[in-house]
MITOR-296156 format. One line per field, with one value per residue (C-alpha): residue number from 1; residue in one letter; x, y, z. Coordinates in steps of 0.02 Angstrom, whole numbers, plus 50000, padded with zeros to 5 digits. Layout:
num = NUM:... $
residuo = A:... $
px = X:... $
py = Y:... $
pz = Z:... $
// end
This chain:
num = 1:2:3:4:5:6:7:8:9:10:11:12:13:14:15:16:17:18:19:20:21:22:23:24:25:26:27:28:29:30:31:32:33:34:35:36:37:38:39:40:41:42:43:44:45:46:47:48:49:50:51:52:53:54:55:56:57:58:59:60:61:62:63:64:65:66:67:68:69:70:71:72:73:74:75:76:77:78:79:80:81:82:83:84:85:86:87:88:89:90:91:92:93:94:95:96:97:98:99:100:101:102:103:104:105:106:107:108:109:110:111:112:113:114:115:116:117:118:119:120:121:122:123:124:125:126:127:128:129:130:131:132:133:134:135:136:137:138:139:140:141:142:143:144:145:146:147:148:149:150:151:152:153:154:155:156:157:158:159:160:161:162:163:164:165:166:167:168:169:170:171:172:173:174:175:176:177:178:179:180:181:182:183:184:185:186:187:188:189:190:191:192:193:194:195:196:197:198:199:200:201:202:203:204:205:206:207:208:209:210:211:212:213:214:215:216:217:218:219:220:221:222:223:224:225:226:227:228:229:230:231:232:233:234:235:236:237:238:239:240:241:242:243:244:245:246:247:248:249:250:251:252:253:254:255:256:257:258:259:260:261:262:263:264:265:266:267:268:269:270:271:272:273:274:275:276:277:278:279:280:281:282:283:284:285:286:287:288:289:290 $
residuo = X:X:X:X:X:X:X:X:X:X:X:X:X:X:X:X:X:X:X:X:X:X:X:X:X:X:X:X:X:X:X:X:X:X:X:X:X:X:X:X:X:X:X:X:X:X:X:X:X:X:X:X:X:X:X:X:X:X:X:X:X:X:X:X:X:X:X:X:X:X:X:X:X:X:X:X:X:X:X:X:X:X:X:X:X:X:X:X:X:X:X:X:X:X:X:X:X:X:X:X:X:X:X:X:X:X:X:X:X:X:X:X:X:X:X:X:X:X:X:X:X:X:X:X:X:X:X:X:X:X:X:X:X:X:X:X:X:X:X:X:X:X:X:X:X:X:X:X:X:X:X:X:X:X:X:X:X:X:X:X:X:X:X:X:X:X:X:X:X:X:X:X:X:X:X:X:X:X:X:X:X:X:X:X:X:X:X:X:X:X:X:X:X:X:X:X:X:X:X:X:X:X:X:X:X:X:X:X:X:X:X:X:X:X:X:X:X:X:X:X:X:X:X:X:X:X:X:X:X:X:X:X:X:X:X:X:X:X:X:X:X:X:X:X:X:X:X:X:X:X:X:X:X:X:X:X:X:X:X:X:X:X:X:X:X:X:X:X:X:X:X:X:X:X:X:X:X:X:X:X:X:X:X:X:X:X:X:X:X:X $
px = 51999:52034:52212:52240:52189:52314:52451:52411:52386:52528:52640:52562:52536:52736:52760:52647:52698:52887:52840:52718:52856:52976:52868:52808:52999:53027:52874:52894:53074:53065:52895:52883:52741:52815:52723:52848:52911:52820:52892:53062:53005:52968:53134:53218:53125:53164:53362:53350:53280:53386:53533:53480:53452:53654:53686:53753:53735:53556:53656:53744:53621:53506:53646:53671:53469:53484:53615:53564:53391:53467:53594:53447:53331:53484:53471:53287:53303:53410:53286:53150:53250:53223:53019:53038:52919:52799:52689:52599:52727:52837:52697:52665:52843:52855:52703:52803:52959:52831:52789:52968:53024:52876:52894:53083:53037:52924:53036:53200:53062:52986:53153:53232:53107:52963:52850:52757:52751:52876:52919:53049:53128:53097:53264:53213:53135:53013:52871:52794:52627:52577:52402:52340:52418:52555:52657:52830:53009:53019:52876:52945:53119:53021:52925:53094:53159:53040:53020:53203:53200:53043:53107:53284:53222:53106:53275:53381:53253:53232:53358:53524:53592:53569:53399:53376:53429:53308:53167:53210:53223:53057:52981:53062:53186:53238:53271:53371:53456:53493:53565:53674:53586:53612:53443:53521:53614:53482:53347:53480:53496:53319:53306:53426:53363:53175:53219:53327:53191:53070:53209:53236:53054:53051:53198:53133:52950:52983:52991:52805:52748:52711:52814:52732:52770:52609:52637:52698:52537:52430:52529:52541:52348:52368:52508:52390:52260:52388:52478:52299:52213:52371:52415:52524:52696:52641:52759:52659:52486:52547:52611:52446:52335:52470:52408:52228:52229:52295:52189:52047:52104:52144:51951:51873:51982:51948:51772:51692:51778:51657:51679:51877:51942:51849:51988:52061:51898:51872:52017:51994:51829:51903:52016:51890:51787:51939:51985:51803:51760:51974:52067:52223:52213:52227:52400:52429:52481:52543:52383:52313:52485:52486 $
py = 61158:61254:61284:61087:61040:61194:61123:60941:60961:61075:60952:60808:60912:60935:60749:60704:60853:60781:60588:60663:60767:60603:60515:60623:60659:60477:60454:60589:60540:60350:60336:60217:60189:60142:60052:60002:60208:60226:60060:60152:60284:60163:60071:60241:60276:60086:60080:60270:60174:60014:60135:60238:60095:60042:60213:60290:60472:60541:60635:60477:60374:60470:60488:60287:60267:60385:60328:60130:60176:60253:60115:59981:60094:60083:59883:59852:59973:59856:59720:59844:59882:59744:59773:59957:59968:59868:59983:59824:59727:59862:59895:59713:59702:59864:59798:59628:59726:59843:59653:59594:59745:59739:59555:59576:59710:59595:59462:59558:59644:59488:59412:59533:59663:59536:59680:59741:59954:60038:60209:60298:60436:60608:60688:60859:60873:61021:61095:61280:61341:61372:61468:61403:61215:61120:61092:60980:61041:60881:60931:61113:61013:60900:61015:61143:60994:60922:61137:61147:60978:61039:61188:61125:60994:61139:61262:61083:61074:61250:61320:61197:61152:60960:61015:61071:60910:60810:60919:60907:60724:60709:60831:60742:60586:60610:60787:60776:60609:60726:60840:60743:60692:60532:60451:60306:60408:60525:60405:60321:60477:60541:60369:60398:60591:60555:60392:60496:60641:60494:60435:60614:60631:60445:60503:60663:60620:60433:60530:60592:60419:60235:60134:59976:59872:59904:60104:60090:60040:60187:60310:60245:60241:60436:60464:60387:60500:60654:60621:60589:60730:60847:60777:60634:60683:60868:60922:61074:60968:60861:60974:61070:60916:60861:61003:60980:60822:60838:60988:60874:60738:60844:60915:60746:60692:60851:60895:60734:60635:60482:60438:60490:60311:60348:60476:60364:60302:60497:60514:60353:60432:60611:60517:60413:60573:60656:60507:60518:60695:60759:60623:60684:60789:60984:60991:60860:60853:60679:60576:60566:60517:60376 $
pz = 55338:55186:55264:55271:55107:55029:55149:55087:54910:54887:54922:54843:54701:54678:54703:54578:54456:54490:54441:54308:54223:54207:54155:54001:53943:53946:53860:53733:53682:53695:53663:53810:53934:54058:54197:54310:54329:54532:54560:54547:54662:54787:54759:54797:54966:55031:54979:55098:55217:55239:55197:55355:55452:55420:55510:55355:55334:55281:55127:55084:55102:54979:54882:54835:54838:54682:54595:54651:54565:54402:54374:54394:54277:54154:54176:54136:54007:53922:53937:53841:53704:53587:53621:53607:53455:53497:53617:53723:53725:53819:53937:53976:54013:54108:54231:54243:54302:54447:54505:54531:54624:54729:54754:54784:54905:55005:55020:55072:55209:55269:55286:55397:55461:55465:55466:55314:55338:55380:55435:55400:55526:55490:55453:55538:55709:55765:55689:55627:55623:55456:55416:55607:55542:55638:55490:55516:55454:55384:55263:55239:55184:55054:54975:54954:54889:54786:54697:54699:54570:54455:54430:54404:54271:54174:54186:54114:53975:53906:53966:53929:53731:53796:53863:53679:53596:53697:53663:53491:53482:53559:53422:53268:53285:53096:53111:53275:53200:53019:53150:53214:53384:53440:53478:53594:53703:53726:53777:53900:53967:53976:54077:54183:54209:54239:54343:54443:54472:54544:54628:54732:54755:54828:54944:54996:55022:55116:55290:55254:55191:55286:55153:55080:54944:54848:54864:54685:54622:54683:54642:54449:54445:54514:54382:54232:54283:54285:54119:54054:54102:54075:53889:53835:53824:53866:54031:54042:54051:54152:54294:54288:54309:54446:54553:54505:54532:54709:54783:54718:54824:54962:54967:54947:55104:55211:55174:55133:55258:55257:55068:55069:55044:54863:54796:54703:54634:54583:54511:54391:54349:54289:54198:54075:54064:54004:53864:53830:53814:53769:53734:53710:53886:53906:53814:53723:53548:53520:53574:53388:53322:53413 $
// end
């Protein structure tokens, strides 16, 4: 028992760490909410699926759901722009793009699949035993994967001079603009860099997952709890909670099996306690300010 909800929450933990980390830098440079951010993920892990259903190459075919995802993240970024300041206005719009995708989604499925979950292959065969656990390759691959990424974006970040400017931007626009950072480019690329990290998780996870077109929407309530409870903007916070988050979903599942369709319900109620009691999270430092 204890076994499965480590093996479980482990890797839901990185996938919700990986979506909450994107989501905070895009929210702590562009000071966007943006609501329609899972919907991407979900794009990603559909194009790998009709792409492996052409017979293309798994590595290719994650390869164009990636860049596919960025280049459409780029379009509907374009489309927030002129609302950018206006905080409701760009989540309205945001929640208005999740719809169209998932509508979109629907309709290209219902059209030629003409049924509504699908499945998508696992890309490794076999299995290990893992702490007495039958635990797949494929879920060995995802969560390499999925570590490889988080720790690759935190190393990008702290590590890199560009990593530097867009830490620096989302400290102080004025000062970075004064230094001579360009605050467009940035947040176009911050976009393209935290779409793209949703985008590998969607790719990498899809295999583990019965795809749906409303998947998007559960995981954002997930990822509002997560950013929440781990601080606003705060990547540190936000990976933290991830993981809480998840084993706490995990034990709900595994040892209170009768009420586990609820997790989701617990998870919405740790997050109002948390904007009651801590509102801007365990990290946070940009609640108040805004």
């Amino acid at each position: 028992m204890i076994a499965n909800i480590f093996i479980i929450g482990l890797l839901n933990g990185c996938v919700y760490a990986l979506l909450a980390a994107g989501f905070s830098l895009l929210f702590s440079v562009a000071r966007i909410v943006n609501l329609a951010y899972t919907a991407f993920w979900m794009i990603a892990a559909y194009i790998f699926f009709g792409m492996t259903l052409l017979g293309l190459h798994p590595l290719l075919a994650a390869t164009v759901s990636i860049a596919g995802t960025v280049v459409l993240s780029l379009l509907f970024q374009r489309l927030i722009a002129p609302v950018q300041g206006n905080p409701m206005s760009v989540m309205i719009l945001t929640l208005a793009i999740g719809v169209i995708l998932q509508k979109t989604v629907s309709f290209i499925q219902d059209s030629f699949q003409g049924v509504y979950f699908q499945i998508v292959p696992s890309l490794i065969k076999g299995s290990t035993n893992v702490m007495g656990v039958a635990v797949t390759y494929q879920y060995l691959l995802s969560l390499f994967v999925v570590i490889f990424v988080l720790a690759g974006l935190w190393i990008f970040l702290t590590k890199t001079r560009f990593g530097i400017a867009i830490r620096a931007t989302s400290e102080d626009k004025q000062v970075a603009g004064l230094m001579g950072i360009n605050e467009k480019a940035v947040t176009n690329i911050v976009t393209g860099v935290a779409v793209g990290v949703a985008a590998i998780a969607g790719v990498v996870v899809s295999p583990l997952y019965v795809l749906e077109p409303w998947m998007w929407l559960q995981h954002l309530l997930v990822l509002m709890a997560v950013v929440i409870f781990g601080g606003l903007g705060s990547m540190k916070g936000s990976i933290v909670a991830a993981f809480i988050i998840a084993f706490i979903e995990a034990s709900i599942v595994f040892l209170l099996p009768n009420i586990g369709f609820l997790r989701s319900a617990v998870v919405m109620f740790i997050m109002i306690v948390v904007l009651l009691v801590r509102p801007r999270g365990l990290f946070g430092t940009m609640a108040e300010e805004h």
